[in-house]
N, C-alpha and C positions, 0 to 999 in steps of 0.2 A: 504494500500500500504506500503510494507515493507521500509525504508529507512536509510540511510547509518547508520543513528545517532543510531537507533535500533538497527542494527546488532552487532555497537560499544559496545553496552550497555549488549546485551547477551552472544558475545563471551568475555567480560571480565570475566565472571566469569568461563571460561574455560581458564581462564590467560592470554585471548589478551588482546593485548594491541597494540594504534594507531601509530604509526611510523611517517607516513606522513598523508596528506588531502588536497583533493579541500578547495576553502576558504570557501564552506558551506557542512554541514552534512546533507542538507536534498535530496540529491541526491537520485532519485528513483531506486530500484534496482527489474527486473522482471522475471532475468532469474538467472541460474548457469552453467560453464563451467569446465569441469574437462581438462585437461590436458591426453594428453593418447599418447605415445611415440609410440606406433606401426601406429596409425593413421594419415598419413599425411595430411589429412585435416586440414585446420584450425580451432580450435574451435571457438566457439562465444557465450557470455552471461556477462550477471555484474557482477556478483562474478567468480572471474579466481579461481583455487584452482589447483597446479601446482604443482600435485602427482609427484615423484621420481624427479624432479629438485631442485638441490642442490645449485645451484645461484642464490641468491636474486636479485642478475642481471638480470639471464637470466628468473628469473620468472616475474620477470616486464616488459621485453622485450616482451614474447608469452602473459603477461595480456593487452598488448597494442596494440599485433596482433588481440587478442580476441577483443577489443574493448570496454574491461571491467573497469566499475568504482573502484573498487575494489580489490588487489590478497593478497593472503594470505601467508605469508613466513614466515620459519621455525627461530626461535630465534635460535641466534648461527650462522648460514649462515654471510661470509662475506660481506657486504653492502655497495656498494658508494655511494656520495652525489648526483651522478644521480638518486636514489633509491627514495631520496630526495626531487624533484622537482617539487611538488605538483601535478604534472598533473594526478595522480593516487593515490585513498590512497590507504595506504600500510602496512596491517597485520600482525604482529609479534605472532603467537602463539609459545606456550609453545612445544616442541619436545613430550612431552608428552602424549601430545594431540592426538590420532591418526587421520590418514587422512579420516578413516569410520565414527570416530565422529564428526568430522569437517562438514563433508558430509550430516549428518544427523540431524544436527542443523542448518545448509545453506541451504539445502531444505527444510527443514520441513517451516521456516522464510521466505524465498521466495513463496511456494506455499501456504502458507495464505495470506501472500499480494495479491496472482492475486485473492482470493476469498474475498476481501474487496475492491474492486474497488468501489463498490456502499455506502462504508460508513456506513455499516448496521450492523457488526459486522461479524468475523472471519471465517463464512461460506457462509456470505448471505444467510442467509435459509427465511426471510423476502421474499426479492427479489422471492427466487422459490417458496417458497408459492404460490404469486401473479401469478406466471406463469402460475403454476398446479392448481388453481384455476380458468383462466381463460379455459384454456383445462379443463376442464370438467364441468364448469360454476357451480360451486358452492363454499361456501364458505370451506377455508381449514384451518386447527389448528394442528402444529409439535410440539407433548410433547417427554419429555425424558423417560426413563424408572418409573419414581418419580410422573408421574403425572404433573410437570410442567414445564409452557407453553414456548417450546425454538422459536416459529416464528407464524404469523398467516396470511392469507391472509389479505389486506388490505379493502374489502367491508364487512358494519356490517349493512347492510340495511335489509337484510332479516334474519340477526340471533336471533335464539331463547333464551331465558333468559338464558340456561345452557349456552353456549357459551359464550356469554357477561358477564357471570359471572367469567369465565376460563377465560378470556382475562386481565378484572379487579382485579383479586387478584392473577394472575400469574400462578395459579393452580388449579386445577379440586378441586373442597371440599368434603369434606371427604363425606359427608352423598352421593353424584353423585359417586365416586367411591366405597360407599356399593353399591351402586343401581347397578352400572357395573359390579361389582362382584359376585351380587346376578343371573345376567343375564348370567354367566359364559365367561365375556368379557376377563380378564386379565389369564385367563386358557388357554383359546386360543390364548392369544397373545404372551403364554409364550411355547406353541410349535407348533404352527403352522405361518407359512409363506405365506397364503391364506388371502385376503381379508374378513371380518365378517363383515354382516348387523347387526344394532343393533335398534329393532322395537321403532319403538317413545314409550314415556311414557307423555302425556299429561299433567298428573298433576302433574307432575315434574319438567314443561316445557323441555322437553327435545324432541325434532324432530328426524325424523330416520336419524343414522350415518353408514357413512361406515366406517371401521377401516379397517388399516394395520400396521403389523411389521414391525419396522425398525430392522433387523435385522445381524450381521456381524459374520460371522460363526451360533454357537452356541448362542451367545451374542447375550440377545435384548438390542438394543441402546435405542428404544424410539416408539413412533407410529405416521401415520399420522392418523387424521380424519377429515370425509367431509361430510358437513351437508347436505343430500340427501332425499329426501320424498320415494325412493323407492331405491333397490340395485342396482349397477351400474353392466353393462356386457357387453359384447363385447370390443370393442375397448378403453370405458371409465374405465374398468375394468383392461385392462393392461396396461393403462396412468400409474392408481392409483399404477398398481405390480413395474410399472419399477420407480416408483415415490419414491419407498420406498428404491432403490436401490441407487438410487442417493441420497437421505440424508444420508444413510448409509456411502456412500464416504464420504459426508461432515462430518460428523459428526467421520469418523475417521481422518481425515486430519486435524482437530480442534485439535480429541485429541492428536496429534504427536505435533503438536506446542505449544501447552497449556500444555503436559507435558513436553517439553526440557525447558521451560521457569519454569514450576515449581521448575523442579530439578536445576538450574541456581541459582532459588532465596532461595531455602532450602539451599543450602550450601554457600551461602553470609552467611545469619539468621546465621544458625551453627557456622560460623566463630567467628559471635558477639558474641554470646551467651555464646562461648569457651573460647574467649578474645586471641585478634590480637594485635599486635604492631601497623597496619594502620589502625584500627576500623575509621576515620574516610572515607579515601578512600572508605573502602568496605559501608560505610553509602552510600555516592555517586554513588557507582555503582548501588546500588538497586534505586535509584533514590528518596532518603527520604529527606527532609531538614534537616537542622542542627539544633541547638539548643537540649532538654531533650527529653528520648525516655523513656517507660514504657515496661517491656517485662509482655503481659499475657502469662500465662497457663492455659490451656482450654481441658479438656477431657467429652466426650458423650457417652453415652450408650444407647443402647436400650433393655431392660429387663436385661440379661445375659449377653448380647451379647455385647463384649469390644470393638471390630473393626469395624465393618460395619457402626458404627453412626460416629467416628471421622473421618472414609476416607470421609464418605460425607461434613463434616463441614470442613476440609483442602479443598475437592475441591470448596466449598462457597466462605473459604474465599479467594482462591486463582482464583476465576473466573474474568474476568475481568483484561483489562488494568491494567499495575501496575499504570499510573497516574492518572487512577480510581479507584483507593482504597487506604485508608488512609493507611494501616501499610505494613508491608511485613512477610510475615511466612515459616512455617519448621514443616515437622512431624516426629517427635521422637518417638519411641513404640507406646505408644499411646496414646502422648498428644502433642496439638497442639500448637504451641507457637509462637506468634505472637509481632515483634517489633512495638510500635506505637508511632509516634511524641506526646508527653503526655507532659508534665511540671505539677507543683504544682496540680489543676488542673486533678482532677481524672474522671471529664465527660465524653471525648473522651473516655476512657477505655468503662466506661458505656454503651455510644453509641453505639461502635465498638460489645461491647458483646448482648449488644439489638438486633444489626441487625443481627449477624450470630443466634442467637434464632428465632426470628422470620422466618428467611428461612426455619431453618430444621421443620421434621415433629412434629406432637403435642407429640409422643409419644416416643422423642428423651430427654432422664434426660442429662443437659447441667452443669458441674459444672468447676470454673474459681479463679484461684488469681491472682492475679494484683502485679507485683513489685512494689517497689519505684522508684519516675524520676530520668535520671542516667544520663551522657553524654555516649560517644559511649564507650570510653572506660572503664568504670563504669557495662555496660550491663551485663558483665555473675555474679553482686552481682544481678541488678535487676531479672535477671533471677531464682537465688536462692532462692530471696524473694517470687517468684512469684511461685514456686515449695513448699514453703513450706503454705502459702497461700496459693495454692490449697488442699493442704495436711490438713488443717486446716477446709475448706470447707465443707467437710464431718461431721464433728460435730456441725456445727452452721446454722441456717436457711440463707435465701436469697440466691440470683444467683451467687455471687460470697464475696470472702474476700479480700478487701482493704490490702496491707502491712501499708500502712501511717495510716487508721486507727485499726490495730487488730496486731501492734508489737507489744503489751503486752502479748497476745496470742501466737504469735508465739512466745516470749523468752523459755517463759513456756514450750511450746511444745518441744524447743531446750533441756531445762533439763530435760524432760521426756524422752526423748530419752536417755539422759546421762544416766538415773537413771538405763533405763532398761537397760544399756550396764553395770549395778555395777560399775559405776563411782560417785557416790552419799554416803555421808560419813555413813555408818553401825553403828557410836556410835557419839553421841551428845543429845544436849536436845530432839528434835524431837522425835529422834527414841526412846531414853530412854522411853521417857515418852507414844509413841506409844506400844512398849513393855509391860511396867507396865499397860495401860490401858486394851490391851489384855489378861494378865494372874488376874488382880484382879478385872474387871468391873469398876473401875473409869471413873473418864470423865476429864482427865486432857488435854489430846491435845484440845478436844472444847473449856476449858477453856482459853487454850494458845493463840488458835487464836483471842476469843474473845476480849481479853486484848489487845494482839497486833494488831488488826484492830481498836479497842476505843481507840488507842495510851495511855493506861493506865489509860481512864478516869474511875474509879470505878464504879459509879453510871451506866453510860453506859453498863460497863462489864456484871453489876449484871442484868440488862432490857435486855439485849440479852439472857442470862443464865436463865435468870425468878427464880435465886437465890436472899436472902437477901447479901449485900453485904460483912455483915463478912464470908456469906459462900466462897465469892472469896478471901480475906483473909486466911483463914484457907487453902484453897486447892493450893494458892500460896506458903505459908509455907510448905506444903507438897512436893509439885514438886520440891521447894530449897533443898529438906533432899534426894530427888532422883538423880539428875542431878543439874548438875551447869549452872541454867540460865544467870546471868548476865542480868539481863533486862534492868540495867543505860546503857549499850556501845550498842551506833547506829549500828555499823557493825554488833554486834552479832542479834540486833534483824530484822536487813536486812534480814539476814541470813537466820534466821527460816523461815519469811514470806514465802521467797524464798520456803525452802525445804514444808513449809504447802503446797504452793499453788501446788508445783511439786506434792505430796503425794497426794493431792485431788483430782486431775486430773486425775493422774493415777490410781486411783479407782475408777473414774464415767466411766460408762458405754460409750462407743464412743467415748470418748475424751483419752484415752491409744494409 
């Protein structure tokens, strides 16, 4: 059930903001009423929206005729403290804003409230399941186009192992969808709009199914299936056709609410990321707590293929209540980036990235940096961090790279970038002696780093070298008559380290 406090919280990010209010925000809201000047009827519904009235007066006036919780008036309109008076709240949107997206964020919000009366989630496909189960007395299972399980009827008395399997791990498994494969089930479900018997396979456990597309135009949404000992026809048959019709609405009505709300909470995200003068407010709008946030970045592939693995891990992470789920996210080209309440404390990150992995499929490559903890206004450095951290990713094993622990790594990577941009100095000890080792076969740069990694212990140098150690002698006397080391002054031998390790990098393989 949609209510005031929600609508607050969505149209803020199209720049409303509350004027007035009852003394509570949890006022239920089930209809919408547009205003329409040729029509002398009265409208009636809880959201007024009071198209071409230019008084915030007189839009409170007809929101009161209406008998609306709610009206929405244009910022800028002159306003009395009648306007005021809490018997109505009372919407300040942006002029901006038009009245058709006003409109379509107000319905799309109200007509998934009348579709969660029963508590079940944003379509009730639970509840029809049970319906459509009962009309045609067998058990029924609503998947999406993925194979996983969006609703199932509620009796599990007479289901066979496949089913209870699909129910318990959320999704058909792999080796059941070869088998459905193998039987030419998803051929069919991907252009035809006819019902398909699908013969038992015994030692599979699997019982005979009836399948149907959900389908919306072109688009398949999802299927239903209904575990049947024989094909259904006649009358049970066009239960099951007009069965698929009806999730098809649900299932687009979901996605019209679930996408204005997405696009809501991506350009909150954005905002941080970009860095706002009220980074805390817009924390609040998205509905996050206070205290240190971690921004991941997160990009998926599947073989080649750039796109189709991160739209699905955006819509993972962005499915569900935003009070049910820990961070809030945004999808940029194509990588996913997500704020999460984190501090010192790098778990939650971990966790956060464990579960969207685990949703997506086995043969989705999942790769992730992690910023450092930041306050709100701090986030677009954690965001940077976390870009270059993924950036980093690609050259080092595990799921993702920590900034907190692999900013050694990333400095590095920072000067390699420099170096390849010819910002990196062309003559000193390094390159000298890089130079000379190339045109004469010497081995003076191994030796250099040697030394400077043993902090000049000899014995050490000459054990790394598997030289005696007057030969590290002798070859230090030589690289002094080339280049001017200075190896007594701290900063000069900072230096080298620096450019060795930049040089080393940049010549390993994956790590350029």
């Amino acid at each position: 059930m949609l209510k005031l406090d929600r609508l607050v919280n969505v149209l803020g990010g199209y720049g409303a903001r509350l004027l007035s209010a009852p003394a509570s925000r949890e006022v239920e809201l089930r209809s919408v009423a547009v205003h329409d000047p040729a029509d002398p009827r009265p409208a009636s519904g809880d959201v007024f929206l009071p198209v071409g009235v230019e008084s915030a007066d007189e839009a409170v006036r007809l929101a009161r005729a209406a008998r609306a919780a709610v009206v929405l008036v244009r910022e800028g309109a002159p306003i009395s403290e009648s306007v005021r008076d809490g018997a109505i709240a009372v919407l300040l949107v942006d002029p901006e804003v038009s009245w058709s997206q006003l409109f379509g964020v107000v319905y799309g919000l109200v007509l998934e409230g009348r579709e969660t009366e029963a508590g079940r989630g944003p379509t009730d496909l639970f509840a029809f399941a049970d319906t459509l189960a009962g009309e045609l007395a067998c058990p029924v299972t609503i998947e999406d186009q993925m194979s996983r399980v969006l609703a199932y009827s509620g009796s599990h008395q007479a289901a066979d192992p496949v089913r209870l399997e699909t129910i318990l791990g959320r999704r058909v498994s792999d080796g059941m969808r070869r088998l459905l494969g193998s039987k030419g089930v998803f051929a069919h479900l991907s252009t035809s709009e006819e019902p398909l018997f699908v013969e038992p396979s015994p030692e599979h456990g699997l019982r005979g199914r009836m399948v149907v597309a959900v389908r919306a135009g072109r688009e398949l949404l999802g299927s239903i299936w209904v575990e049947c000992e024989r094909p259904l026809t006649g009358a049970s048959r066009t239960v099951l056709s007009d069965g698929a019709k009806a999730v098809a609405l649900h299932l687009l009505r979901s996605r019209v609410s679930a996408d204005l709300e997405r696009q809501v909470e991506s350009d909150l995200v954005i905002q941080l990321m970009e860095g706002t003068a009220d980074a805390p407010a817009v924390v609040s709008r998205l509905g996050l707590p206070g205290g240190q946030f971690r921004v991941i970045a997160l990009q998926a592939h599947i073989g080649a293929e750039p796109h189709a693995a991160i739209l699905l891990a955006f819509e993972r992470a962005t499915t569900g209540f935003g009070w049910s789920r820990p961070g809030r996210s945004a999808l940029f080209g194509n990588t996913l980036y997500t704020v999460l309440p984190c501090g010192n404390d790098v778990s939650p990150a971990r966790d956060w990235l464990a579960s969207i992995t685990n949703v997506l499929p086995r043969r989705v490559t999942v790769l992730a940096g992690v910023g450092g903890p930041a306050e709100p206004a701090q986030l677009p450095s954690s965001r940077q961090e976390a870009d270059e951290s993924l950036a980093l990713r690609a050259a080092l094993p595990g799921p993702a790279v920590v900034y907190d622990e692999s900013w050694d790594e990333i400095l590095l990577q920072r000067l390699r970038a420099a170096a390849s941009a010819g910002r990196t100095p062309a003559r000193g000890p390094v390159a000298d002696l890089t130079r000379h080792d190339a045109q004469h076969g010497t081995r003076y740069i191994e030796t250099l780093r040697a030394w400077l990694e043993a902090q000049g212990e000899l014995g050490e140098v000459a054990a790394r070298l598997g030289v005696h150690p007057n030969t590290v002698r002798y070859r230090l006397r030589k690289m002094a008559g080339i280049t001017k080391l200075e190896l007594d002054v701290p900063e000069k031998r900072l230096a080298m380290i620096i450019a060795l390790a930049v040089d080393q990098r940049r010549r390993s393989p994956g790590l350029s």
